[in-house]
N, C-alpha and C positions, 0 to 999 in steps of 0.2 A: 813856575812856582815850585816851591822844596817842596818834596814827597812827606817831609818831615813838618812840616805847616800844613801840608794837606790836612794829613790824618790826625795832627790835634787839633784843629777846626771844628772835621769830622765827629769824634770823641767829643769832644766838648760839647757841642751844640748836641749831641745824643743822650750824653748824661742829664744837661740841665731842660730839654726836654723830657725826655721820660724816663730819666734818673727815680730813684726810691729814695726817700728822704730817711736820714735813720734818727730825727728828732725826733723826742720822748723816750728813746732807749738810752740805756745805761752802757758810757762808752769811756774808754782809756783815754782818750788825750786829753789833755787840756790846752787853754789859751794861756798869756801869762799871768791875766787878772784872775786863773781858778776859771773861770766860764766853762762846762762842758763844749767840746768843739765837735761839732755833727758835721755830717758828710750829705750830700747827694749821689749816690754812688749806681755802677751801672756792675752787673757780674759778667766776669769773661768777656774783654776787650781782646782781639788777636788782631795783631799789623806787624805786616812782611815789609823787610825794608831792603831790597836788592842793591848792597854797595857795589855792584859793577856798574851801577847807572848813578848813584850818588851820595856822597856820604850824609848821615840824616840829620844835618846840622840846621836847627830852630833859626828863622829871620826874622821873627814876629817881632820878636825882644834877643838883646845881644846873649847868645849863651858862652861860658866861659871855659870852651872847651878840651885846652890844655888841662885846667883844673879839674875836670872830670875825668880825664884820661890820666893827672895822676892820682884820681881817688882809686880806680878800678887797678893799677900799678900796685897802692897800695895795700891792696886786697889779694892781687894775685899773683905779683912779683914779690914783693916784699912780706907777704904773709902777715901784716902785722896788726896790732890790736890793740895801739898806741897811738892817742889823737896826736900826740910832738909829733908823730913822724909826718904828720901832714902840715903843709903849709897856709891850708886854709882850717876855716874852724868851725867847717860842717857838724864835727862830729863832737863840737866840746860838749855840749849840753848834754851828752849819754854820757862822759867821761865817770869812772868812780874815781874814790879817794887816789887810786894808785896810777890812775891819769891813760886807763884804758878802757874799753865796751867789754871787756868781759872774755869771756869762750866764743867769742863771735865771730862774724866775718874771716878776717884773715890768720885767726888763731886756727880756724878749723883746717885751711886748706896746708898751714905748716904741721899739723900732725901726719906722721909717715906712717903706713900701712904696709903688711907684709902680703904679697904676691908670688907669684910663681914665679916671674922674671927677678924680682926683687923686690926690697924696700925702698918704697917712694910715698910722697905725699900725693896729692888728688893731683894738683898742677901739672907736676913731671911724670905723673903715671899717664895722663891725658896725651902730655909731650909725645911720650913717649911710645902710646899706643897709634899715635896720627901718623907717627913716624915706621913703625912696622907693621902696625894688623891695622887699616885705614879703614876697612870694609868692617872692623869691629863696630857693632850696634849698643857698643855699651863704653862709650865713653863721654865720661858723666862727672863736673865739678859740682858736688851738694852741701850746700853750706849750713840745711837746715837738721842739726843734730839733735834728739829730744832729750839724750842724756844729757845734754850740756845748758840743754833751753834755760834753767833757773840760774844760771850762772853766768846768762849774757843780758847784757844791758838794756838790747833792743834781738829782739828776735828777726831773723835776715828777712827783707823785705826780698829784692833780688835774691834767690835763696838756689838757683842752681843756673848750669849750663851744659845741655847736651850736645855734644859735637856729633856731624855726621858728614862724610865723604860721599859726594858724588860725581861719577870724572873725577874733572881735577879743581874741581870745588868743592870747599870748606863751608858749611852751613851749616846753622848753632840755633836754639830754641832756650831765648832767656825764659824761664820763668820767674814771675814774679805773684807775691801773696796779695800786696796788697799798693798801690802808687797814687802819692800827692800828684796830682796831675798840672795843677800850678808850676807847683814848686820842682821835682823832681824828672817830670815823663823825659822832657829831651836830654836830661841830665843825662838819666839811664838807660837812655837809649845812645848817648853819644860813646858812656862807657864802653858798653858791650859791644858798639861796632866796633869801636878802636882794639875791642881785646881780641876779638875775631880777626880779625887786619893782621894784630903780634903774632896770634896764634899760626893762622895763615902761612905768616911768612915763615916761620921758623920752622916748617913741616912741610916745606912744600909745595904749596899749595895755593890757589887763589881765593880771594875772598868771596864767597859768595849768597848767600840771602839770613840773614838775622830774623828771626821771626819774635815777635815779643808779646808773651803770652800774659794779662796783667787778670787776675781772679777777682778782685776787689780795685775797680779803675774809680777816683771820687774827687769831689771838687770839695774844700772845706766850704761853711757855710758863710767865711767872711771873704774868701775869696771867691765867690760866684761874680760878682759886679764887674772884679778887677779882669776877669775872664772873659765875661761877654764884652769889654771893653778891647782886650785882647784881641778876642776872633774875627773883629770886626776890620782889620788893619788888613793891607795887600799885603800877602807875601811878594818876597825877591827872589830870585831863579837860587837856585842852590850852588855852595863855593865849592870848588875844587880842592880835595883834600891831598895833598901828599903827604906822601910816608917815607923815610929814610930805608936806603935797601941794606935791613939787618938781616939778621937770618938766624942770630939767637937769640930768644926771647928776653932773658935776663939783662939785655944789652938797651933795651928799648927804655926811653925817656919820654916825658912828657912835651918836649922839643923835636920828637923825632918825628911831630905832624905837624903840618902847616896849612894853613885854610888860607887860598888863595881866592882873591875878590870877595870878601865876605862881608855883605850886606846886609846892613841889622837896622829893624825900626827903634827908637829912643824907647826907654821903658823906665822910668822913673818912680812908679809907684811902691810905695813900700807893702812886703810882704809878709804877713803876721806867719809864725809858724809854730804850730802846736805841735805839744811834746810830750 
């Protein structure tokens, strides 16, 4: 069984047992009909997911995880805050008139910062600190900026990543604010492994445990059904992920992984998603 089915199985059946329902409270999203859309939601979910044993790729239902590894590319290779620059269209529904999310996501990590070594942005100062002070306890990509908050579209859900060296493994702690767990958990958990992986190689280093910290884990209230229908399915042993031997980051594609034998149950159902 995937470690990655395990633990939203786990998660799942936790929330919608003795999850907190937030119906009757006055809440941001909506459905597309205007309907307030409530959550059953559970506080401080944490799950370690060790890619030296396997990468934490979903077989419940097919996940689509080049697509996710170029979303996280383009957030943290590309720095960008342009739905065009992506080939799927996760992100149109935030888009503004000028066809981006704002000061968001990947606008924050292209702004450059002035340092004793130099000026660099979060990415390559991180690069660059993995690459000479490794034992440093302070390197940290944070996307969640409050001077900017009113000027971005969607305030960052996935909102940082703390690297930390041990030996000679690389081990990161996403936090996250707030996760559709439907829709998004394996997404952004496929992300961050894969970025960990880039990170990895380009410094060094071997990949070693992701921890993924989520503060507000929730099932929306039209996707509980679709969920317990979900958990119900046997997982398949988890695929083998290869990676291309790059070794600088900037060089890395959404091709440069490859899931070999990957086994997915059929997953047809359509899923509403509020915004």
């Amino acid at each position: 069984m995937s470690l990655a089915d395990e633990l939203f199985i786990q998660n799942c059946r936790d929330i919608i047992e003795n999850g907190i329902s937030d119906e009757g409270e006055e809440v941001r999203p909506r459905w597309e009909d205007g309907t307030p859309a409530h959550t059953i939601k559970k506080f401080c979910i944490v799950n370690r997911y060790d890619l030296q044993k396997e990468f934490p790729l979903m077989t419940l239902r097919r996940v689509y995880y080049r697509s996710a590894i170029e979303e996280v590319l383009w957030i943290y290779q590309q720095k960008s805050n342009r739905v065009a620059d992506l080939s799927t269209h996760i992100w149109d529904a935030w888009a503004d008139e000028n066809g981006t999310i704002g000061k968001a996501y990947g606008y924050q990590l292209g702004v450059k910062h002035h340092y004793k070594e130099g000026d660099f942005d979060q990415v390559d100062k991180a690069l660059y600190d993995l690459k000479h002070t490794p034992a440093s306890r302070r390197i940290i990509c944070n996307l969640y900026n409050h001077a900017d908050l009113n000027e971005m579209q969607l305030a960052p859900c996935a909102y940082s990543m703390t690297f930390n060296v041990s030996g000679n493994k690389l081990n990161a702690i996403l936090n996250q604010r707030s996760q559709d767990m439907l829709t998004a958990n394996n997404w952004n958990v496929c992300m961050y492994a894969a970025l960990l992986i880039m990170f990895a190689k380009s410094t060094g280093f071997e990949a070693g445990e992701l921890v993924h910290v989520i503060a507000d884990a929730h099932i929306y209230d039209r996707h509980v059904d679709i969920v317990k229908r979900l958990i119900e399915k046997e997982p398949f042993p988890a695929p083998k992920m290869t990676v291309e031997n790059i070794t600088d980051f900037y060089q890395f594609t959404k091709n440069s992984f490859t899931a070999i034998d990957y086994k997915f149950h059929d997953f047809n159902e359509k899923i509403p998603v509020a915004i």
